[in-house]
Every structure is written in structure tokens, then in C-alpha cells.
MDTraj code that builds the backbone (N, CA, C; nanometers):
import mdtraj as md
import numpy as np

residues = "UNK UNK UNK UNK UNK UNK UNK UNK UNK UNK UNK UNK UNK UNK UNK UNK UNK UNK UNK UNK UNK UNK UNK UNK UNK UNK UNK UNK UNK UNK UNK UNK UNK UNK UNK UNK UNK UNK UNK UNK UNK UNK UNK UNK UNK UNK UNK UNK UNK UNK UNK UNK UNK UNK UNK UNK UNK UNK UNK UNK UNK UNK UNK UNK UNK UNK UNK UNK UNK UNK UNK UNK UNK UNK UNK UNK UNK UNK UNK UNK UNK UNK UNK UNK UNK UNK UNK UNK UNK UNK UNK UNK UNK UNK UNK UNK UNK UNK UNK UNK UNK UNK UNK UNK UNK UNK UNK UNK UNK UNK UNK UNK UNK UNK UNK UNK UNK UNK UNK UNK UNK UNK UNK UNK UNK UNK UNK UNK UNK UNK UNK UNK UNK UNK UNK UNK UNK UNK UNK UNK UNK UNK UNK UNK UNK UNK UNK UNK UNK UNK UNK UNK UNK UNK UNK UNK UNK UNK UNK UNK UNK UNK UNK UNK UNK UNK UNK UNK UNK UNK UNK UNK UNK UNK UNK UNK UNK UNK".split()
xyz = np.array([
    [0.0845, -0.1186, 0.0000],
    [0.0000, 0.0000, 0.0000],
    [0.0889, 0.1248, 0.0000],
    [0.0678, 0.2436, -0.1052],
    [0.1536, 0.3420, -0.1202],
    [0.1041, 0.4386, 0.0338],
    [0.2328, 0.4600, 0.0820],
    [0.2222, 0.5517, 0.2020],
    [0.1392, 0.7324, 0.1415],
    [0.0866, 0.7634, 0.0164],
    [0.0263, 0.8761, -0.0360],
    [-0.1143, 0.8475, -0.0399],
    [-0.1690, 0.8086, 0.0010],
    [-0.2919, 0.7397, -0.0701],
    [-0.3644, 0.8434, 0.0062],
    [-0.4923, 0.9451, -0.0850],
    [-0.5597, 1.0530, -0.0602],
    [-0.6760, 0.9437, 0.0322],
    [-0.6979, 1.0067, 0.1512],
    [-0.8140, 0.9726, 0.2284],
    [-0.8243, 1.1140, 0.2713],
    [-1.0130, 1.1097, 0.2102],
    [-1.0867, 1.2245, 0.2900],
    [-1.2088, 1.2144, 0.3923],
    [-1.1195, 1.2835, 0.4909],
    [-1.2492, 1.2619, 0.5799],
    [-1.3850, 1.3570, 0.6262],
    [-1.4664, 1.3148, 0.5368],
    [-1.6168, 1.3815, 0.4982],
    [-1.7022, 1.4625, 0.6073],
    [-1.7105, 1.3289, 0.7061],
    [-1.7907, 1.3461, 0.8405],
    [-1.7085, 1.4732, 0.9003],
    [-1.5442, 1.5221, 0.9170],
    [-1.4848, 1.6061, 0.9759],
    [-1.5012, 1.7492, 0.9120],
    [-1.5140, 1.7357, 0.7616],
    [-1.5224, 1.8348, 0.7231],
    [-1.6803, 1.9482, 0.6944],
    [-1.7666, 1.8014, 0.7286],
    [-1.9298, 1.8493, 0.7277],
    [-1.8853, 1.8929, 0.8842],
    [-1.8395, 1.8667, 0.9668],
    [-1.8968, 1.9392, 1.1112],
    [-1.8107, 2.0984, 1.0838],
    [-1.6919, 2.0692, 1.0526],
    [-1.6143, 2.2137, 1.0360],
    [-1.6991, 2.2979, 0.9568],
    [-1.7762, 2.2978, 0.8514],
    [-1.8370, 2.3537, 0.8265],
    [-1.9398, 2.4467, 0.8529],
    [-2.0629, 2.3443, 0.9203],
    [-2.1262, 2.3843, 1.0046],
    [-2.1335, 2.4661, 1.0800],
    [-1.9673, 2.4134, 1.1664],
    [-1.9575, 2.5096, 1.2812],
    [-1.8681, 2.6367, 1.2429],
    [-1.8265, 2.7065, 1.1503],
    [-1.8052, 2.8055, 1.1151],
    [-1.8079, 2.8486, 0.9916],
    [-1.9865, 2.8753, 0.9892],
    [-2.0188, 2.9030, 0.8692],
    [-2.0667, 3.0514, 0.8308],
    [-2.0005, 3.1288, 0.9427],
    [-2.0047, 3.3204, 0.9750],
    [-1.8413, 3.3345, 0.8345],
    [-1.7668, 3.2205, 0.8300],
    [-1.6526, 3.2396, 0.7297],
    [-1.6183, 3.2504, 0.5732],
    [-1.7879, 3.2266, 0.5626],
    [-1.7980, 3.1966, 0.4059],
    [-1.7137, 3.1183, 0.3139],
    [-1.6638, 3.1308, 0.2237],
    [-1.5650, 3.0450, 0.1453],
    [-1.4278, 3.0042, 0.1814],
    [-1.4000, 3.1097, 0.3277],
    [-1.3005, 3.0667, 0.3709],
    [-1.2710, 2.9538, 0.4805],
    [-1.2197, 2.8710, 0.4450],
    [-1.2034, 2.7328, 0.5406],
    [-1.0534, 2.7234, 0.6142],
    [-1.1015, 2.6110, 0.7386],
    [-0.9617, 2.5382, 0.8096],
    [-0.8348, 2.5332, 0.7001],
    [-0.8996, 2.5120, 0.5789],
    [-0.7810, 2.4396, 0.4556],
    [-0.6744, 2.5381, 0.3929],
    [-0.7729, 2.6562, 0.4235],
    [-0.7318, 2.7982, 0.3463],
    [-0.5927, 2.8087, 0.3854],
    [-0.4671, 2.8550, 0.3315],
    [-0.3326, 2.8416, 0.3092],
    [-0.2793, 2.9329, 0.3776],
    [-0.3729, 3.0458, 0.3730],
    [-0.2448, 3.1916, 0.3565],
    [-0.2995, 3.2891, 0.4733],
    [-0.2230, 3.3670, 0.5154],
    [-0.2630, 3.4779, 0.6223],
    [-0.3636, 3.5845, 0.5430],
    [-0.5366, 3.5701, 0.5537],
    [-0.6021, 3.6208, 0.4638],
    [-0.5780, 3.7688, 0.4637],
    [-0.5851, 3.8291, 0.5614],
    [-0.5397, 3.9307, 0.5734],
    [-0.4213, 4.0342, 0.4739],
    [-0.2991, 3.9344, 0.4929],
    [-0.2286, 3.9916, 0.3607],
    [-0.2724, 3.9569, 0.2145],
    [-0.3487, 3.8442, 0.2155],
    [-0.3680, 3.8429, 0.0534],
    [-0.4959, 3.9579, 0.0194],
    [-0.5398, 4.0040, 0.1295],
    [-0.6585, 4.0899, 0.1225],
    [-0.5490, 4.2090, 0.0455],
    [-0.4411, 4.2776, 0.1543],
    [-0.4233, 4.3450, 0.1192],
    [-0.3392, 4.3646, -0.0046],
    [-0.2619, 4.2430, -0.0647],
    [-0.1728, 4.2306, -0.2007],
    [-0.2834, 4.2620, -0.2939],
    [-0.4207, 4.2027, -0.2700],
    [-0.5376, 4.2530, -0.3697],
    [-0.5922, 4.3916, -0.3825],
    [-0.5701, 4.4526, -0.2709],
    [-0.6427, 4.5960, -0.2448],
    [-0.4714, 4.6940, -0.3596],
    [-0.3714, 4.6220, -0.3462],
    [-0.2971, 4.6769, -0.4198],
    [-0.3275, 4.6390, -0.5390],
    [-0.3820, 4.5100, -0.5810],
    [-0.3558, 4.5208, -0.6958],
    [-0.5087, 4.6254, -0.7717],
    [-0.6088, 4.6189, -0.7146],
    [-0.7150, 4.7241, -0.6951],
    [-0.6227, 4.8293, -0.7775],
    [-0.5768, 4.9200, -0.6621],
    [-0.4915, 5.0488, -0.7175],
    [-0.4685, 5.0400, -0.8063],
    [-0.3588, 4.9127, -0.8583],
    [-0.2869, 4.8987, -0.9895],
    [-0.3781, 4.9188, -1.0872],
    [-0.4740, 4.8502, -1.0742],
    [-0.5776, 4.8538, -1.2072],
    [-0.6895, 4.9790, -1.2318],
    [-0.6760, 5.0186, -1.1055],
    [-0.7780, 5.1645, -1.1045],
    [-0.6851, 5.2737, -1.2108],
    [-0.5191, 5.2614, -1.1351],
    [-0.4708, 5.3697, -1.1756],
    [-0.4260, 5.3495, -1.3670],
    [-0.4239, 5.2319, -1.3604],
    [-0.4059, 5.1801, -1.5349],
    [-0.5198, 5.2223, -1.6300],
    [-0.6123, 5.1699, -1.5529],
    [-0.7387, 5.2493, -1.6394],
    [-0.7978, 5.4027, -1.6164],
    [-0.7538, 5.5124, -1.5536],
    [-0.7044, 5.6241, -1.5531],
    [-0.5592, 5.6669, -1.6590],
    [-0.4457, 5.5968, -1.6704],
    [-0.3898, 5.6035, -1.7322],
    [-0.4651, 5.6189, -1.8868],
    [-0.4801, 5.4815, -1.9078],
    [-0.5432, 5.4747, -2.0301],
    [-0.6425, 5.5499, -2.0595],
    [-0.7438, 5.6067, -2.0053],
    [-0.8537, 5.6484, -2.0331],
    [-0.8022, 5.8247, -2.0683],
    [-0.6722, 5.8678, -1.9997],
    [-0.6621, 5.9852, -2.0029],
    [-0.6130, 5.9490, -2.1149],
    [-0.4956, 5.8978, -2.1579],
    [-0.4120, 5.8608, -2.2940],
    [-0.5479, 5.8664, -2.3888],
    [-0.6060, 5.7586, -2.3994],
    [-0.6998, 5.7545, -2.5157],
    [-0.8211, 5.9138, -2.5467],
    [-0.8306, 5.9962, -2.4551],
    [-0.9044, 6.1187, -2.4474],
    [-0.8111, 6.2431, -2.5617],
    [-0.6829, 6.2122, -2.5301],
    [-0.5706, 6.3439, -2.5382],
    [-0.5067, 6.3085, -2.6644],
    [-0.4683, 6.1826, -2.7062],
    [-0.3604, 6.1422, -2.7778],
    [-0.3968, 6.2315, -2.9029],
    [-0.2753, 6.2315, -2.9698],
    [-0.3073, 6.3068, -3.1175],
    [-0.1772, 6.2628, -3.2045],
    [-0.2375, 6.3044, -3.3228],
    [-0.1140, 6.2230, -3.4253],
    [-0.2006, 6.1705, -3.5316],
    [-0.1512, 6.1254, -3.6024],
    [-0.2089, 6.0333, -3.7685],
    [-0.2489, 5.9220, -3.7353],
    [-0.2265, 5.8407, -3.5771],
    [-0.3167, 5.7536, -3.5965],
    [-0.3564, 5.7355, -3.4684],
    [-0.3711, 5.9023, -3.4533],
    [-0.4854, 5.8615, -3.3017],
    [-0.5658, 5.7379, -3.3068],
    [-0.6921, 5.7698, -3.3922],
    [-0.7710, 5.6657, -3.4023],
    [-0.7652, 5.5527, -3.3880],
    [-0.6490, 5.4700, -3.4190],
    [-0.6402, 5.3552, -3.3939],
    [-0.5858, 5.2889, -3.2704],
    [-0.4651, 5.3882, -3.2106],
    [-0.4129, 5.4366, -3.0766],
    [-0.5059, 5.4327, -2.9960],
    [-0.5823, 5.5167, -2.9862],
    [-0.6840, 5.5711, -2.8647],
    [-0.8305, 5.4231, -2.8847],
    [-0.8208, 5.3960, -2.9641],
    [-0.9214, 5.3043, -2.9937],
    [-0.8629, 5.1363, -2.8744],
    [-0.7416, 5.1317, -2.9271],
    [-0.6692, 5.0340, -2.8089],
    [-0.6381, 5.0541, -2.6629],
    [-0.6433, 5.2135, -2.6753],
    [-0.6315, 5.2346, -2.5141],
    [-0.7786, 5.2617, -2.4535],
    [-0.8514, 5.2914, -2.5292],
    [-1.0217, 5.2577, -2.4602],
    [-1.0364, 5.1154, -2.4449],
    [-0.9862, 5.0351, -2.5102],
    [-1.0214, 4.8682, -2.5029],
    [-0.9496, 4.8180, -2.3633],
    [-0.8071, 4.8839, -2.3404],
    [-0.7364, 4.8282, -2.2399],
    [-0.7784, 4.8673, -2.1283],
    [-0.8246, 5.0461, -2.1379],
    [-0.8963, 5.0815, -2.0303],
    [-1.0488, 5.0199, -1.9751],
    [-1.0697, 4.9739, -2.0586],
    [-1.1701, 4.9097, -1.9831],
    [-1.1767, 4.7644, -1.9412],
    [-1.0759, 4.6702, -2.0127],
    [-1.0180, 4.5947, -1.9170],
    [-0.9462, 4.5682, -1.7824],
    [-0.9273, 4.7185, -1.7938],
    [-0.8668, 4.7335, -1.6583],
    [-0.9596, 4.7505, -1.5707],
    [-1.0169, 4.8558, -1.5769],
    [-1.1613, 4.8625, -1.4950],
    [-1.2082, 4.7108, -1.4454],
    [-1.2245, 4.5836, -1.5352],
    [-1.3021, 4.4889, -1.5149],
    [-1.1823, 4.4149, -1.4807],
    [-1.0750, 4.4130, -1.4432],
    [-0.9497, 4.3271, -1.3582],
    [-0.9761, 4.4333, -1.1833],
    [-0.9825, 4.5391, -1.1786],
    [-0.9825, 4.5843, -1.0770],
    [-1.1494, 4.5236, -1.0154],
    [-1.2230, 4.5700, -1.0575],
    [-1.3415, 4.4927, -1.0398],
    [-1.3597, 4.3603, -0.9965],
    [-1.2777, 4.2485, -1.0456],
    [-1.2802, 4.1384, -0.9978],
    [-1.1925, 4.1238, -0.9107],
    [-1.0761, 4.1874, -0.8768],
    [-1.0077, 4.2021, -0.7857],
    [-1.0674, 4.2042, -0.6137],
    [-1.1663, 4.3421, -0.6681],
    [-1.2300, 4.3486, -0.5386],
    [-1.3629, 4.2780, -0.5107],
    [-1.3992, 4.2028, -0.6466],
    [-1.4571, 4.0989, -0.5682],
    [-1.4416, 3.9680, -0.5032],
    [-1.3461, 3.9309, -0.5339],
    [-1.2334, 3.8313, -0.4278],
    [-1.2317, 3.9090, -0.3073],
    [-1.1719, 4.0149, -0.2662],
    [-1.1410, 4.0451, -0.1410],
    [-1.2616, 4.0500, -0.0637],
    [-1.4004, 4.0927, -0.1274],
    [-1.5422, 4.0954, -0.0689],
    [-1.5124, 3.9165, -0.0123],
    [-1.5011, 3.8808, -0.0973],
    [-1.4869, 3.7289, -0.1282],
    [-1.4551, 3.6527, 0.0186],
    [-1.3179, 3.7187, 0.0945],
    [-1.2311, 3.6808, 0.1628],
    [-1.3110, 3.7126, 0.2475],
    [-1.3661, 3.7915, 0.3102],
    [-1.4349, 3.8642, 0.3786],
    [-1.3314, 4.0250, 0.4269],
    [-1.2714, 4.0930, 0.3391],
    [-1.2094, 4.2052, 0.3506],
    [-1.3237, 4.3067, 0.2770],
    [-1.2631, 4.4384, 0.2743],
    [-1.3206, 4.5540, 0.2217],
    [-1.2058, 4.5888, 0.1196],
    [-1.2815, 4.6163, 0.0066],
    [-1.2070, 4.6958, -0.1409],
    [-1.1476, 4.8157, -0.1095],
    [-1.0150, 4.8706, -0.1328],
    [-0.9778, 5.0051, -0.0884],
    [-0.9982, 5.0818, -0.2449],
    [-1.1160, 5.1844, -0.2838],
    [-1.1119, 5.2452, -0.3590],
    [-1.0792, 5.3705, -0.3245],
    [-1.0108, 5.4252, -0.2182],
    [-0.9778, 5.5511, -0.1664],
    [-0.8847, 5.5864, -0.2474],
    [-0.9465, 5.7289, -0.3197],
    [-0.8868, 5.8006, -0.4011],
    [-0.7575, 5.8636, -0.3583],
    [-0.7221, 5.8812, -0.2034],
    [-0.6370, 5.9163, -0.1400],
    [-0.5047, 5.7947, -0.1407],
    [-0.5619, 5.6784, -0.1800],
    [-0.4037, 5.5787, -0.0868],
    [-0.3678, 5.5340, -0.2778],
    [-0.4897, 5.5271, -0.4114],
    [-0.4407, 5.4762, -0.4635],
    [-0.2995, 5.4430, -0.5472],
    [-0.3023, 5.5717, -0.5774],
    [-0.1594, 5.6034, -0.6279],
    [-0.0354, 5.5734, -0.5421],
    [-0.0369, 5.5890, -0.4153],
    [0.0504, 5.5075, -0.3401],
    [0.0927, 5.3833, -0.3006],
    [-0.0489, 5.2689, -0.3371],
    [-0.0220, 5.1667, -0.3428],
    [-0.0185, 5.1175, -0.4751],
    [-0.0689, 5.1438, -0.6118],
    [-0.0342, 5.1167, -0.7373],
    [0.0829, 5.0716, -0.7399],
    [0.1375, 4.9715, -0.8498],
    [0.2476, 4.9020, -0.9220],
    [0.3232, 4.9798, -1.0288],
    [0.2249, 5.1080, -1.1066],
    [0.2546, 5.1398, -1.2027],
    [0.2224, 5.2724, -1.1412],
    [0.3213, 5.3785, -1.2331],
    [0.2722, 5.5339, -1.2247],
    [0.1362, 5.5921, -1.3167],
    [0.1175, 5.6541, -1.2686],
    [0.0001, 5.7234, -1.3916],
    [0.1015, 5.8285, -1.4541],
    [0.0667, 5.8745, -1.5590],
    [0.1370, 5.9567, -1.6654],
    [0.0521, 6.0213, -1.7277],
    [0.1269, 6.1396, -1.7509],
    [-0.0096, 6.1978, -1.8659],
    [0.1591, 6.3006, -1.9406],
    [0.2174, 6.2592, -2.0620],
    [0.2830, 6.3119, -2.1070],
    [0.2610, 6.4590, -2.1816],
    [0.2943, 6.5794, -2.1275],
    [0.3161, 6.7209, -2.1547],
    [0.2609, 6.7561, -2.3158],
    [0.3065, 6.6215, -2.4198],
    [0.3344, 6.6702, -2.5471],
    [0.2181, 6.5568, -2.5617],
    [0.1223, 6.5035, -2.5440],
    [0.0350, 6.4015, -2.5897],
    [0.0876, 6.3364, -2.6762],
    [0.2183, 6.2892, -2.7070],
    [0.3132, 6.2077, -2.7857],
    [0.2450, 6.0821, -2.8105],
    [0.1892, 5.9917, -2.9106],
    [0.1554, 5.8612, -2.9115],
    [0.2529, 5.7647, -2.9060],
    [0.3537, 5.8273, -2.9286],
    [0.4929, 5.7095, -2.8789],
    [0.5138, 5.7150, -2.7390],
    [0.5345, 5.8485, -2.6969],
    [0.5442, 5.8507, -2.5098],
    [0.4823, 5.7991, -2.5035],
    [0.3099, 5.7741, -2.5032],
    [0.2326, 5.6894, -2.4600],
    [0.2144, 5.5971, -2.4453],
    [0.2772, 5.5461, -2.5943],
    [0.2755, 5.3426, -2.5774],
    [0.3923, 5.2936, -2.4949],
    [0.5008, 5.3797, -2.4983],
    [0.6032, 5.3311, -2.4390],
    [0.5614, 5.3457, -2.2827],
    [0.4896, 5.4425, -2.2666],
    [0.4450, 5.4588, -2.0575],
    [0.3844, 5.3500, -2.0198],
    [0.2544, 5.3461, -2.1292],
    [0.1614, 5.2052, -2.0846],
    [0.2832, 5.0724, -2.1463],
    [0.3342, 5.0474, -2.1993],
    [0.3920, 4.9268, -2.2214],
    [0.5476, 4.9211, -2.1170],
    [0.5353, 5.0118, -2.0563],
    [0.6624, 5.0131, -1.9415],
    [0.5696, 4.9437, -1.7997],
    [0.4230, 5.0416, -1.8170],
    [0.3234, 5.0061, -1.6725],
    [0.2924, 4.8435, -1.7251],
    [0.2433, 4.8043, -1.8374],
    [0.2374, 4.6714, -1.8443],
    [0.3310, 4.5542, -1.8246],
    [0.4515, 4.5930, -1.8196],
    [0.5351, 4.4791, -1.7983],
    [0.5715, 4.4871, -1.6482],
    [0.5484, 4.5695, -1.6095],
    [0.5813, 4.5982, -1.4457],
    [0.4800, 4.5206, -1.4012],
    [0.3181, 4.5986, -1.4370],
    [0.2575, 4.4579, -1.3901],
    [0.2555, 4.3011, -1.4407],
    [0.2942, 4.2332, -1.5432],
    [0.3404, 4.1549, -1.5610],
    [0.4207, 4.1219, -1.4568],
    [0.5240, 4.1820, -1.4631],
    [0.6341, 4.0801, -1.3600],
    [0.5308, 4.1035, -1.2001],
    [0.5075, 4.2016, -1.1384],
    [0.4194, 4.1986, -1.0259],
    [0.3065, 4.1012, -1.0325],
    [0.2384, 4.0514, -1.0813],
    [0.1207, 3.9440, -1.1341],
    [0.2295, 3.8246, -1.0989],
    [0.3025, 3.7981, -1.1588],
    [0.3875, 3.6668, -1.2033],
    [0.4104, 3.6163, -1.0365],
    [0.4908, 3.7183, -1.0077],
    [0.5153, 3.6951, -0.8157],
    [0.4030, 3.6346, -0.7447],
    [0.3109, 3.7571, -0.7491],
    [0.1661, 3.7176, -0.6814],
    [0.1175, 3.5545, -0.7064],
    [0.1059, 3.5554, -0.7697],
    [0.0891, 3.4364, -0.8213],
    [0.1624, 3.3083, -0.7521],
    [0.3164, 3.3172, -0.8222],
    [0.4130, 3.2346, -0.7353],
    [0.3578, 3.2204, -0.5891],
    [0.3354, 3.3219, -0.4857],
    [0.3223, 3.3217, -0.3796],
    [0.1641, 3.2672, -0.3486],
    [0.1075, 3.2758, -0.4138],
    [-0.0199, 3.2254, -0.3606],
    [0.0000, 3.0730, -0.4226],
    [0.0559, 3.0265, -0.4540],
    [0.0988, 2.9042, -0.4858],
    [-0.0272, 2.7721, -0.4990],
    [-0.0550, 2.6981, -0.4438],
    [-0.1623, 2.6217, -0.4071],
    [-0.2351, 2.6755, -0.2627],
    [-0.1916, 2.7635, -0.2306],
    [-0.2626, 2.8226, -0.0766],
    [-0.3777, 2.8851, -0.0964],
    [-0.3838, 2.9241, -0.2107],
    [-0.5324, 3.0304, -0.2359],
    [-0.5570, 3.0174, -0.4198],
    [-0.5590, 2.8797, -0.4441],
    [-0.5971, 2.8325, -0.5602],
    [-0.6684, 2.9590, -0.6585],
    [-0.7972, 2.9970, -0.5948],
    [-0.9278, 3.0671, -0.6185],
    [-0.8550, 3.2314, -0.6543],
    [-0.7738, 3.2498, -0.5992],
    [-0.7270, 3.4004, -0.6150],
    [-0.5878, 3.4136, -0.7185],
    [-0.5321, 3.2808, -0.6844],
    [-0.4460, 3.2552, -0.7887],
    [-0.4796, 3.2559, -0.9388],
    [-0.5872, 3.1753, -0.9383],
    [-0.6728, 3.1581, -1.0969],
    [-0.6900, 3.3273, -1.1220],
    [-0.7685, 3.3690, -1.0525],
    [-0.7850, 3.5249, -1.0673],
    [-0.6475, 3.5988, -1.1147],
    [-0.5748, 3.6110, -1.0568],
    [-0.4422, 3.6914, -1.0900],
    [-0.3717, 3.6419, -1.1906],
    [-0.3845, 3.4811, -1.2692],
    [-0.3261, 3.4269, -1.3577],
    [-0.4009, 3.4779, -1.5273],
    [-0.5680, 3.4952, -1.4768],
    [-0.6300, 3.5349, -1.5628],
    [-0.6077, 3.6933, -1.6409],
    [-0.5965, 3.7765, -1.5417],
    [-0.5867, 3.8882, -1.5243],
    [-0.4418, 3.9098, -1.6069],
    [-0.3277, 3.8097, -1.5639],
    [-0.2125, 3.8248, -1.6537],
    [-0.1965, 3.7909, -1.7572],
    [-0.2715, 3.6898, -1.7600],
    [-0.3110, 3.6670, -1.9232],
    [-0.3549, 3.7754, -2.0056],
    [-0.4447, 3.8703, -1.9732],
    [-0.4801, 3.9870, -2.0810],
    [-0.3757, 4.1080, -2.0419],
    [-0.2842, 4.1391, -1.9282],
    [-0.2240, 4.2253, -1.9295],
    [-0.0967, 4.1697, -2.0580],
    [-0.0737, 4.0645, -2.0259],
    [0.0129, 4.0289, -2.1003],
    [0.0159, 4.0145, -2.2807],
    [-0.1460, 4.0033, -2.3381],
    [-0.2332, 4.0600, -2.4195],
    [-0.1858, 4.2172, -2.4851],
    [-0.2045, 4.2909, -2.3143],
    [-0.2314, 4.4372, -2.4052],
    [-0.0895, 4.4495, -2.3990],
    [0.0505, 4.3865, -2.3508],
    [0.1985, 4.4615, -2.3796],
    [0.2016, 4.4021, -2.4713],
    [0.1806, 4.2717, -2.5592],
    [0.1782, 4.2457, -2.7107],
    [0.1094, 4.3704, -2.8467],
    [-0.0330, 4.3669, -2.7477],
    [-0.0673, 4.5277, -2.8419],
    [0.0183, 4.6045, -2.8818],
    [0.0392, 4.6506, -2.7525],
    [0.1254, 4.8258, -2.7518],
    [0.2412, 4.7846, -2.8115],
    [0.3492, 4.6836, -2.8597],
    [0.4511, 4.6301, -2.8820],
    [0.4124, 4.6080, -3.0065],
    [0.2909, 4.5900, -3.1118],
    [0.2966, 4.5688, -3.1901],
    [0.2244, 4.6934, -3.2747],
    [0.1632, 4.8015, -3.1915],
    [0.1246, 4.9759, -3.2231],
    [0.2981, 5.0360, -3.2597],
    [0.3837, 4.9965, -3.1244],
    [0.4791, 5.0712, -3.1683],
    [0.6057, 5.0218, -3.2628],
    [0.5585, 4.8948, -3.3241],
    [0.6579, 4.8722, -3.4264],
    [0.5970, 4.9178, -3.5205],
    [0.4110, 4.9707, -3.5776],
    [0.3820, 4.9462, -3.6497],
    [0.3852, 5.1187, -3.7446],
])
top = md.Topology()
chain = top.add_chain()
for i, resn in enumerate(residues, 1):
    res = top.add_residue(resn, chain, resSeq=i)
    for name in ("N", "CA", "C"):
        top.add_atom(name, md.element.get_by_symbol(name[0]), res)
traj = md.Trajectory(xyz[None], top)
């Protein structure tokens, strides 16, 4: 008989249940000090608030011969961002934490700067957002690492989320060769 052999025990985990069911999705099993993954999320919140501010100002201002097509990709990203921050904070609802949308801390806890370049340059621009995208890239990548199998559910989330950031630095990488 292999000394691995998965036994679950049902009856233990129906009473744990039961008896702390004020915890919602969070269980005995749960991995990680929820608390900090609350708050790595409330950052990543920021990150994505302040990206889609980024973008949204970029895509308003930009000018050049091909605004249009420019600003047309940074409305698309901006509003992906919006809907990564969004799901962000619904995980942390999730956890049983509170979303920090305080207009006061975001920019301080963000990953990326906001920018709004002097000369509405469409090259400054792709190069700002494709500098903020790989930053979050590599910041995503970590997160991730660290939530390892401890928080499966938030992991999937942040893997997803890098999947389209990683999306829009292919964009902007392929605006500014083009």
C-alpha cells in the first residue's frame, strides 16, 4: 500500500463547516494569512484603477495620424482594466475584507505610475503604458508564485488577469513597431 494514498475525511469536514459558517468560502484548509492576501489585492485594486485612468486619459488626449487607432486600443485596455480591478475586489469581498477604492491611498499603493505626457506624444504613450504593463506583468507573475496552491481561487484570478495584461503589452509592442 503506497504511504500517499488521498483519504478524505467527509464526516470532519461536514462538522467544520457547520460550525463556522459566519466564514464563508473561507475554510480550516485555506493556506495563507487572509489578511495579507486581502491586502496584495487591495494593491492590486490600485494597480488597475490607476491603469485604467492612465489609459482612459491617454486615449481622451492622444493626437497624431493615428490617433484613431491608438486611442481606440487604449479605450479597449482601459476598460479591461476597470473589469481586472473589479474582480479584484470581488475576491477580497470574497475573503471577507473591504475593497480600498480611496482616491487618497491609490496612487501610493499602485504598481505602475500614472502619466499623462506634456506633449500628448503617441509614442510617449505606448512606451508609458507598455513600461506600466510589464511591471505589472512581472508583479502578477510573483503574486501568483506566492499564492501558490494556498489560495488556488485568487491565484486563478491573478493568472487570468495576466493573461490579458500580457495581451495588451503584445498590443502596444505591436502599435509601436507598427
Amino acid at each position: 500500500m503506497a504511504t500517499d494514498d488521498f483519504v478524505l475525511d467527509v464526516s470532519r469536514i461536514r462538522a467544520e463547516a457547520r460550525q463556522k459558517m459566519e466564514a464563508g468560502p473561507v475554510t480550516g484548509t485555506y493556506g495563507l494569512d487572509q489578511e495579507k492576501v486581502i491586502s496584495v489585492l487591495n494593491d492590486v485594486v490600485a494597480t488597475e484603477v490607476v491603469c485604467w485612468l492612465r489609459y482612459t486619459r491617454h486615449a481622451i488626449s492622444a493626437t497624431g495620424i493615428d490617433r484613431a487607432q491608438v486611442a481606440a486600443e487604449f479605450t479597449e485596455h482601459a476598460a479591461e482594466e476597470l473589469e481586472h480591478g473589479r474582480r479584484a475586489a470581488e475576491r477580497i469581498s470574497q475573503l471577507g475584507g473591504r475593497p480600498d477604492f480611496d482616491p487618497a491611498g491609490l496612487a501610493r499603493r499602485a504598481h505602475t505610475d500614472y502619466t499623462a505626457p506634456a506633449d500628448d506624444d503617441l509614442q510617449t504613450m505606448l512606451k508609458d503604458n507598455l513600461v506600466a504593463e510589464r511591471i505589472v506583468i512581472s508583479t502578477y507573475q510573483e503574486i501568483a508564485r506566492w499564492l501558490g496552491d494556498h489560495d488556488p481561487t485568487t491565484r486563478r484570478l491573478i493568472e487570468s488577469i495576466l493573461e490579458e495584461e500580457e495581451e495588451h503589452a503584445d498590443d502596444l509592442l505591436d502599435l509601436l513597431a507598427g
